[in-house]
PAMIKE-405250 format. One record per residue (C-alpha): residue number from 1; x, y negated, z negated. Coordinates in Angstrom, 1 decimal, always signed. Example, Ala and Ser with C-alpha at 12.3 -4.5 7.8 and 13.67 -1.06 7.14 Angstrom:
! PAMIKE-405250
<r><pado>1</pado><x>+12.3</x><y>+4.5</y><z>-7.8</z></r>
<r><pado>2</pado><x>+13.7</x><y>+1.1</y><z>-7.1</z></r>
***
This chain:
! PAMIKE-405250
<r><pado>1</pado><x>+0.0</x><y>+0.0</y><z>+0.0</z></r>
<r><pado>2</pado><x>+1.1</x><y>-3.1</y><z>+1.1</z></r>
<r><pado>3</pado><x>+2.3</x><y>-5.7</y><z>-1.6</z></r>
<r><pado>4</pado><x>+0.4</x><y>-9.4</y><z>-0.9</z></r>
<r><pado>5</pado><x>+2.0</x><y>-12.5</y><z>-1.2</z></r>
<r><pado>6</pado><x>+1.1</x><y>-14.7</y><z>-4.0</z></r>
<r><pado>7</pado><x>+0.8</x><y>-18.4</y><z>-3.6</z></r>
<r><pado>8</pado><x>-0.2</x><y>-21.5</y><z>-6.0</z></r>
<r><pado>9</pado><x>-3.0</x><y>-23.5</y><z>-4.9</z></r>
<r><pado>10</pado><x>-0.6</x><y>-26.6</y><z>-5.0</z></r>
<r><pado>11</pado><x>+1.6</x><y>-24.7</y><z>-2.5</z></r>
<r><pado>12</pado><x>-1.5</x><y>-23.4</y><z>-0.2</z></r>
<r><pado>13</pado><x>-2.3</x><y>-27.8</y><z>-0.1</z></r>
<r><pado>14</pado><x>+0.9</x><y>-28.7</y><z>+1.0</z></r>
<r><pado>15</pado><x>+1.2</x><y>-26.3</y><z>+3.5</z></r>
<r><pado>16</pado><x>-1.8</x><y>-25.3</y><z>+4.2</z></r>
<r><pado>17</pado><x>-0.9</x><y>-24.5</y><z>+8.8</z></r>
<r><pado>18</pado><x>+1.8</x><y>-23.1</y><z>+7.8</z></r>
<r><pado>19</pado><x>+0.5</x><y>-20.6</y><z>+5.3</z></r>
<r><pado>20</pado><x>-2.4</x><y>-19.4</y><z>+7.0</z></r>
<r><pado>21</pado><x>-0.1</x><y>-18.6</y><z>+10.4</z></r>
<r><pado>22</pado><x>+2.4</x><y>-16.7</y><z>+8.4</z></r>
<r><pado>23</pado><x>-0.4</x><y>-14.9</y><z>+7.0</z></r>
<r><pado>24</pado><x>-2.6</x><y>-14.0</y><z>+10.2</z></r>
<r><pado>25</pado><x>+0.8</x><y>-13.3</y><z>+11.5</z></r>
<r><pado>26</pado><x>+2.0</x><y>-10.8</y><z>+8.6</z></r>
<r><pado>27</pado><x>-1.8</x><y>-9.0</y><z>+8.7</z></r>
<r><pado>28</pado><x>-1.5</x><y>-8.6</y><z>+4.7</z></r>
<r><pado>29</pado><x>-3.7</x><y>-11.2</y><z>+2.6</z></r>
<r><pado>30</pado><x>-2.3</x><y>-13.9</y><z>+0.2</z></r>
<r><pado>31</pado><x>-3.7</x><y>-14.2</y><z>-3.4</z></r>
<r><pado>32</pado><x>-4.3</x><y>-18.3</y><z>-4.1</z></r>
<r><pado>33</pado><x>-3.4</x><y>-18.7</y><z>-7.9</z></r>
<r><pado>34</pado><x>-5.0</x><y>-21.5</y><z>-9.8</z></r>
<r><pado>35</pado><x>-4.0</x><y>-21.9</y><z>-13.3</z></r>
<r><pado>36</pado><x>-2.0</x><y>-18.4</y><z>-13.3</z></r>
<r><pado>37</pado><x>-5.4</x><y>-16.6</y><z>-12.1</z></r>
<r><pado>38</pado><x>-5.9</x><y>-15.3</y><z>-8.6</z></r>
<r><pado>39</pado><x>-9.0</x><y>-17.5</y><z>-7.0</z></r>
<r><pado>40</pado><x>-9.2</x><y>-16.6</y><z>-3.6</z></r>
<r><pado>41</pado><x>-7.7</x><y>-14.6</y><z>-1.1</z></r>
<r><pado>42</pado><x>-6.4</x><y>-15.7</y><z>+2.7</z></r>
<r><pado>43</pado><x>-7.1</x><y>-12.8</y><z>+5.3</z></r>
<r><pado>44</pado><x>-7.1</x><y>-13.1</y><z>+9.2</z></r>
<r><pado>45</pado><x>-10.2</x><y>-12.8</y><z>+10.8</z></r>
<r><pado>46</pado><x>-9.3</x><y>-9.3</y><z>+11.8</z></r>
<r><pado>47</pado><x>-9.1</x><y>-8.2</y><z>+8.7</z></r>
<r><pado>48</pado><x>-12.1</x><y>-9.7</y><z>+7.4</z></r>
<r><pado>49</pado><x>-13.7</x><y>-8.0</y><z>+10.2</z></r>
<r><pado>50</pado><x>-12.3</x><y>-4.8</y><z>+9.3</z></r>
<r><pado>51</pado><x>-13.3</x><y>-4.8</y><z>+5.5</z></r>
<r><pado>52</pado><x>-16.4</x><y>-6.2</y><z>+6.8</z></r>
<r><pado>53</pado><x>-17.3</x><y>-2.8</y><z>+8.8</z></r>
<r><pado>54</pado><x>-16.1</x><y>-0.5</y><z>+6.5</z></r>
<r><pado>55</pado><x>-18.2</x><y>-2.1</y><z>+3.5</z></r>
<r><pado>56</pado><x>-21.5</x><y>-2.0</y><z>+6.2</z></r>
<r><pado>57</pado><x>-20.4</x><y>+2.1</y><z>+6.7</z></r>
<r><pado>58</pado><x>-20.4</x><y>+2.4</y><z>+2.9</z></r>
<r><pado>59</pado><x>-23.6</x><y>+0.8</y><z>+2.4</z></r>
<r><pado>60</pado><x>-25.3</x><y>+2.7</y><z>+5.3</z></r>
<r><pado>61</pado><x>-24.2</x><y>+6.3</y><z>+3.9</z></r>
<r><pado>62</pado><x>-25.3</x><y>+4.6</y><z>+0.2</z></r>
<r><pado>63</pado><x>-28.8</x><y>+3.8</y><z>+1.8</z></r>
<r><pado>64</pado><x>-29.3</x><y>+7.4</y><z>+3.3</z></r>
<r><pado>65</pado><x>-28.0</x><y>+9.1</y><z>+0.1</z></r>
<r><pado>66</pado><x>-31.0</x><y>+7.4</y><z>-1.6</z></r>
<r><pado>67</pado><x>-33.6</x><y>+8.3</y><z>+1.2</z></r>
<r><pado>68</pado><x>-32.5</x><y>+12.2</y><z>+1.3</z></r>
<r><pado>69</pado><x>-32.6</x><y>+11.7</y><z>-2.6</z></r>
<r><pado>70</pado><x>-36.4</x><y>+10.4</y><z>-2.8</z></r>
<r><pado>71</pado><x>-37.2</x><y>+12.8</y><z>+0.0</z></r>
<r><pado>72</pado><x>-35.8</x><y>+15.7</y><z>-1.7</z></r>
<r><pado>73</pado><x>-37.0</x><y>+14.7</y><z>-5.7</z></r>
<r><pado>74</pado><x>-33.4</x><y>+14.4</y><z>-6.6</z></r>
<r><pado>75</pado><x>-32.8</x><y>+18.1</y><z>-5.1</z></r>
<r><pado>76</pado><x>-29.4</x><y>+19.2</y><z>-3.5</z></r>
<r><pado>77</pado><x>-29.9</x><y>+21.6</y><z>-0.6</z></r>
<r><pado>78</pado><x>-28.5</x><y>+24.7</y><z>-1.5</z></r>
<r><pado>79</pado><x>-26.2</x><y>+26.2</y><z>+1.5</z></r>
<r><pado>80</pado><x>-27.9</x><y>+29.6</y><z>+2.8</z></r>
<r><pado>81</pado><x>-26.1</x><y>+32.8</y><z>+2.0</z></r>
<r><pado>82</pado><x>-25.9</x><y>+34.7</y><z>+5.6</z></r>
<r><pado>83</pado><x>-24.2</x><y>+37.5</y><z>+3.7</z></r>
***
């Protein structure tokens, strides 16, 4: 797992174009610190994208894990035996 760069807020508003290239270009996100806590985080667009689908996959399975639930009563399917 990739390490991501930290950066101060004051540093993020002094060099803010400069940042944000060096970010989209390295594809790893920056954690903004404000006060010593984390605040934001910078991500290309890409990126975004990317955790964006794979958060709408893990909601869809979530969703249909609920439905077969309710149409089942809770119920797992057991596997048949074809012995």
């Amino acid at each position: 797992m990739e390490t991501p760069e930290v950066i101060p807020i004051t540093d993020l508003r002094r060099d803010t174009a400069r940042i944000i290239a060096g970010q989209i270009a390295a594809e790893t996100p920056a954690y903004i610190t404000q006060g010593g806590y984390v605040t934001a985080v910078v991500l290309s667009p890409e990126r975004y994208r990317g955790l964006a689908r794979l958060a709408e996959r893990g909601m869809a399975a979530d969703r249909a894990a609920e439905a077969n639930a309710r149409m089942t009563g809770g119920r797992q399917r057991e596997a048949e035996d074809d012995g």
